[in-house]
N, C-alpha and C positions, 0 to 999 in steps of 0.2 A: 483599877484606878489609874496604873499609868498609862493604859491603854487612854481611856478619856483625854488623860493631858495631851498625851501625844497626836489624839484629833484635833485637837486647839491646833498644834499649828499645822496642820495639813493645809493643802492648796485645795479647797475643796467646794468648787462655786456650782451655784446652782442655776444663774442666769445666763453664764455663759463658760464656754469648756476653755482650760487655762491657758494654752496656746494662744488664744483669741485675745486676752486678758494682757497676757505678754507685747503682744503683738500694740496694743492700745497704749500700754504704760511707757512703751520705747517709744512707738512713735512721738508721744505726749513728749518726752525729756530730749526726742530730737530735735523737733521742731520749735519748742523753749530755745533749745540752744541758739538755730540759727537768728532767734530773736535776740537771745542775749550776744552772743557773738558780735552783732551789729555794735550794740551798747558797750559790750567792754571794747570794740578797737577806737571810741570817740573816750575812753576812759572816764567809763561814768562808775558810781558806785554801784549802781544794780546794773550786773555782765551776765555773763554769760552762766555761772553758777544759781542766781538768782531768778533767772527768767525758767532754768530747768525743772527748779523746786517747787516755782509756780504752776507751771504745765501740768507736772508731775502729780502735785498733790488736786491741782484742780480735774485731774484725770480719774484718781482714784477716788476721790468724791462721787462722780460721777459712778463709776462702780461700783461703788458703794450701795450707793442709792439703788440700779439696778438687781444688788443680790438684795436689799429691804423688800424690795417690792415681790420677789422670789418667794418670804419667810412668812412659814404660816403661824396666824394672827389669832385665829380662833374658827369662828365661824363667817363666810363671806362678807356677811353683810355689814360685821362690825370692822371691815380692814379697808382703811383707808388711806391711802398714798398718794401722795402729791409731790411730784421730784419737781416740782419750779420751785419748793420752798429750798431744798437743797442748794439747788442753781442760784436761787438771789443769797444763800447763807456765803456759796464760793463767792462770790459776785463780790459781797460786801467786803470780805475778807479781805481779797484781794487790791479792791479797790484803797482798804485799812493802811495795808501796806504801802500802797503805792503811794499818797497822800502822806503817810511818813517820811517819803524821800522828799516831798517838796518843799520847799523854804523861801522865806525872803531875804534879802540878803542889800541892804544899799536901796532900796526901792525896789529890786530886781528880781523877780520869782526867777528860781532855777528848777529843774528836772523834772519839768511837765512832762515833757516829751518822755523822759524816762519811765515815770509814772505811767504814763498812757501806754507805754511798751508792757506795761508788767501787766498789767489790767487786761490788756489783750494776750498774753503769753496765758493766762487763765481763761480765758476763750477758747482758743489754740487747744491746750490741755480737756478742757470739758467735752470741746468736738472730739477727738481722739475717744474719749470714756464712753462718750454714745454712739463711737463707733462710726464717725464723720471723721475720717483719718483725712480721705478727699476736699473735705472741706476747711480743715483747720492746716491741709500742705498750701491751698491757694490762699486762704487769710495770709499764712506766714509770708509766700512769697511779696504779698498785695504790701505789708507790714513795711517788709524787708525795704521793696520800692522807695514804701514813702518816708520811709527814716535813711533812706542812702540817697537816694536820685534826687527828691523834691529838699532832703535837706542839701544837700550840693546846689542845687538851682537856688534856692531861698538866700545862700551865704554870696549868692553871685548878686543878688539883687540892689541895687543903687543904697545907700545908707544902711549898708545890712554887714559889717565890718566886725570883725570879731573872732573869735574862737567857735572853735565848731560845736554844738550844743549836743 
């Protein structure tokens, strides 16, 4: 019997060998980072811990899903797997959160942009999980761009006076 407990927590995946798994999850919590990174030096309240958790978990969703699709169901015909339902379950989540950070405040919506960072740091996160490491490094950079460059540009624009967003 402790033998069984002790397979419980074994690393023990069938879709993919756990190096591979490792390799996906760090990625996922790096590249969160440099999202959140951005966001905590403008001192927002979702930083750089936050954009992590998000990558992170929208990573291992993603995994998730890949070892389901692995586990056997009974007989072919009756096993059916759909990981776009998983993909829109992160999606929504994420998005859940993110719309919690936004508020009005004086007439003034604040932390769109935050919100939209966190939303995409689960993007970010999900490519990692399906193994688009490639593709969730160039989002992040593309991210990174337009929340440092274009907003530097945008505070520079004629009636655009204020704190940095």
């Amino acid at each position: 019997m402790f033998e069984q407990i002790q397979s419980e927590f074994a690393l023990n995946f069938q879709a993919l060998p756990v190096p591979i798994v490792m390799v996906r999850m760090i990625a996922a919590i790096l590249l969160g980072g440099v999202i959140g990174f951005e966001r905590e030096g403008r001192g927002k309240d979702a930083g750089l811990r936050t954009h992590m958790l998000i990558a992170l978990a929208s990573c291992l969703f993603l995994l998730i899903s890949q070892e389901l699709a692995e586990l056997s169901y009974g007989g072919g015909a009756e096993k059916q797997v759909d990981p776009l339902r998983l993909v829109e379950a992160v999606t929504a989540g994420v998005a859940f959160l993110s719309a919690g950070l936004i508020f009005a405040r004086n007439g003034t919506v604040k932390n769109v942009t935050t919100g939209a960072s966190m939303w995409l740091s689960g993007a970010v996160g999900m490519a990692c999980g399906a193994g688009q490491i490639g593709l969730g490094f160039v989002a992040t950079v593309l991210v990174v761009i337009v929340l440092a460059v274009v907003g530097l540009l945008e505070r520079r624009l004629p009636g655009r006076s204020g704190p940095p967003r």
